[in-house]
N, C-alpha and C positions, 0 to 999 in steps of 0.2 A: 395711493392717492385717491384711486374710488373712480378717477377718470376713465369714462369711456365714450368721449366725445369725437375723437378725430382716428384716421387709421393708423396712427402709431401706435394706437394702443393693444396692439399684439404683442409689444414686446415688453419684459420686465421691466417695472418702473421704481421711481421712488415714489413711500408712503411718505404722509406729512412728518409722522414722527421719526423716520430717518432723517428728514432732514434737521427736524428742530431747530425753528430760529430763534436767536437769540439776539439779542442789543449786542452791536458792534459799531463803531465808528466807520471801517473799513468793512466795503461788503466786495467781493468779486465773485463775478458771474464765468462758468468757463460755457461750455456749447451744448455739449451731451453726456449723459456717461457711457462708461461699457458694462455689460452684463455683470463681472465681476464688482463692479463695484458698487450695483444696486444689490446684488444678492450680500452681500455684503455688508451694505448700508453704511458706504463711505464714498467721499466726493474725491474727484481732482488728487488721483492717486499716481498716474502713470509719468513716462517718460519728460511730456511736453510741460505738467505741471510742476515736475524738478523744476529745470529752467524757469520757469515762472519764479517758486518757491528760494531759485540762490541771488535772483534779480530782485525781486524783494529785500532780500539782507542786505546786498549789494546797496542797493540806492539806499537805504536807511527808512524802509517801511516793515514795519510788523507783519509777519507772516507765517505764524501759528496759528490754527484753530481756536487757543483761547483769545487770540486778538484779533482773530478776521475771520469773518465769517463768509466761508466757501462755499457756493450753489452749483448748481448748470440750470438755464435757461429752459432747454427742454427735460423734463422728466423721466421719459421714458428711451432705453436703451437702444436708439436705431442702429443698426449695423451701420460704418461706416467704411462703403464700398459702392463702386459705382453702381452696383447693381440695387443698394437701396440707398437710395436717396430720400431724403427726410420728406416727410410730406407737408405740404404746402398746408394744410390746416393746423398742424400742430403748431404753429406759430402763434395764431391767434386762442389756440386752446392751451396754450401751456401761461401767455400773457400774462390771462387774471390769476393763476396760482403765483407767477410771479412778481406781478404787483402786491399779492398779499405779504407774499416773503419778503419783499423790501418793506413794506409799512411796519411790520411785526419784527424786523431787523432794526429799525430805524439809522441807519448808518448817514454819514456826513458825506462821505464820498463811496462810488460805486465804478467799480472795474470792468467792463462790460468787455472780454474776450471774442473776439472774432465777430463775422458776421452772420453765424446765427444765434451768438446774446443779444446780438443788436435788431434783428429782424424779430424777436421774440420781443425783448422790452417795448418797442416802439410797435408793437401787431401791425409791421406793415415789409415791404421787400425793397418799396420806391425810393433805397435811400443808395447811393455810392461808397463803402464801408471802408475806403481808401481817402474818402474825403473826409471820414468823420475819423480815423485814428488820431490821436494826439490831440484831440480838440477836448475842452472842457465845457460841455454842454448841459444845461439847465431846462425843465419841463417842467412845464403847469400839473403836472400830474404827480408828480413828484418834488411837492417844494421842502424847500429846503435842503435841498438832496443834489452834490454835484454829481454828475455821471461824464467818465472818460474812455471814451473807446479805445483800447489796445489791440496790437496783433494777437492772434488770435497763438498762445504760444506752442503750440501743437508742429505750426508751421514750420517755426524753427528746425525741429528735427531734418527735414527735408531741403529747407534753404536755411542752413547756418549764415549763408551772406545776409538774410536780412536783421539780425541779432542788434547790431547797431541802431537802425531806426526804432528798433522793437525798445531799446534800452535808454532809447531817449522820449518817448512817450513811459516808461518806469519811471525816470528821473523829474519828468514834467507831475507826474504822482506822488510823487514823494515831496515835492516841494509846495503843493496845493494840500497836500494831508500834514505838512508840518507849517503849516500859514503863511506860504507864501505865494506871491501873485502869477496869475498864467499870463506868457504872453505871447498871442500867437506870433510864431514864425515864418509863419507862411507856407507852403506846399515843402515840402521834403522831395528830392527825387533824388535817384543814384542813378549809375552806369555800369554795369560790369564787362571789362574790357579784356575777353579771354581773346581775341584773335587780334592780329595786327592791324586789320585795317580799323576796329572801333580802337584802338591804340594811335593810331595816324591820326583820324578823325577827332578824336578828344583833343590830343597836342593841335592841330589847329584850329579849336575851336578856342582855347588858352591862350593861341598867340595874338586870337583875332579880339577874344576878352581883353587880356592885355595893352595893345595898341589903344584900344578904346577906353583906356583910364578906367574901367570896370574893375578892376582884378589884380589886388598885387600879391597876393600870396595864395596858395594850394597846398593841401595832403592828400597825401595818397593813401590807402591801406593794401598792403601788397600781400599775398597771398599765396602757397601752394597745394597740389593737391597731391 
């Protein structure tokens, strides 16, 4: 890519022409890649992008390379371990290449995985990436262009519990990519109730919903390990 503006740039990057954008309707951004897959010169190869790639079929959105055009945010390959941590300038150095790749993509809607697509798109950190999942958010910078922040699917691996919220922020995608209207829900939250006492606690917190004409029905998802 020619870049050597920020300290990421020690590590293997992608060129423009690996990535080649092309007009898509559907753009998704994932976070970084791995060395393998800039030497390479292929995107959103591994584990976390399965899952991404069978929740796509799953909900009823296209997701092949000839129908969706695949990115990451940042360019170049940072290790991903606590001992490197991305640097805090590549954010706003990677930004303008990826505002060029959305204008040059020109897509209707755009998937913005985790919170560093979204610290990237937006060149900034001041945002809560918990408050913006599942939302369908519009910028002056990008008009005409919806952008919906998703978990970051990588996650999953690690927390299979959160697979559900993850697949209803796909489902909210797929229905804004086949024309249909968002509507916010409102905050999402869960419980995971592996000991007795948040098991105690939740049942009266039901009976006390209950009582109070709040609540006439519940599911559960029950689970073993």
């Amino acid at each position: 890519m020619g870049c050597n503006q920020c300290s990421g740039n020690i590590y293997p990057r992608y060129s423009w022409k690996m990535l080649n954008p092309q007009h898509r309707d559907l753009m998704v951004i994932g976070e970084s890649p791995t060395v393998q897959e800039v030497r390479k010169g292929e995107v959103m190869t591994g584990a976390g992008a399965q899952v991404l790639f069978e929740t796509m079929q799953k909900v009823g959105l296209p997701f092949t390379a000839d129908q969706v055009y695949f990115t990451t945010a940042l360019k170049c390959a940072v290790p991903k371990s606590r001992n490197h941590k991305i640097p805090k300038d590549a954010y706003s150095c990677c930004h303008e290449y990826l505002l060029k790749e959305i204008q040059e993509v020109a897509p209707k809607i755009v998937l913005v995985c985790g919170a560093t697509a979204m610290y990237t798109l937006l060149n900034t950190t001041a945002i809560k990436i918990t408050e913006e999942y599942g939302r369908v958010r519009t910028y002056d910078f990008l008009p005409g262009v919806q952008v919906i922040p998703i978990m970051n699917p990588g996650v999953l691996l690690h927390k299979p519990g959160d697979y559900k919220p993850f697949l209803a922020m796909m489902q909210l995608a797929s229905t804004i990519y086949n024309g249909g209207q968002a509507t916010d829900t409102g905050e999402t939250t869960w419980t995971i109730c592996d000991t007795r006492e948040k098991c105690v606690s939740l049942w009266k917190k039901m009976q006390a919903l209950q009582a109070e004409g709040k609540m006439q029905y519940v599911s559960f998802d029950m689970e073993t390990t």
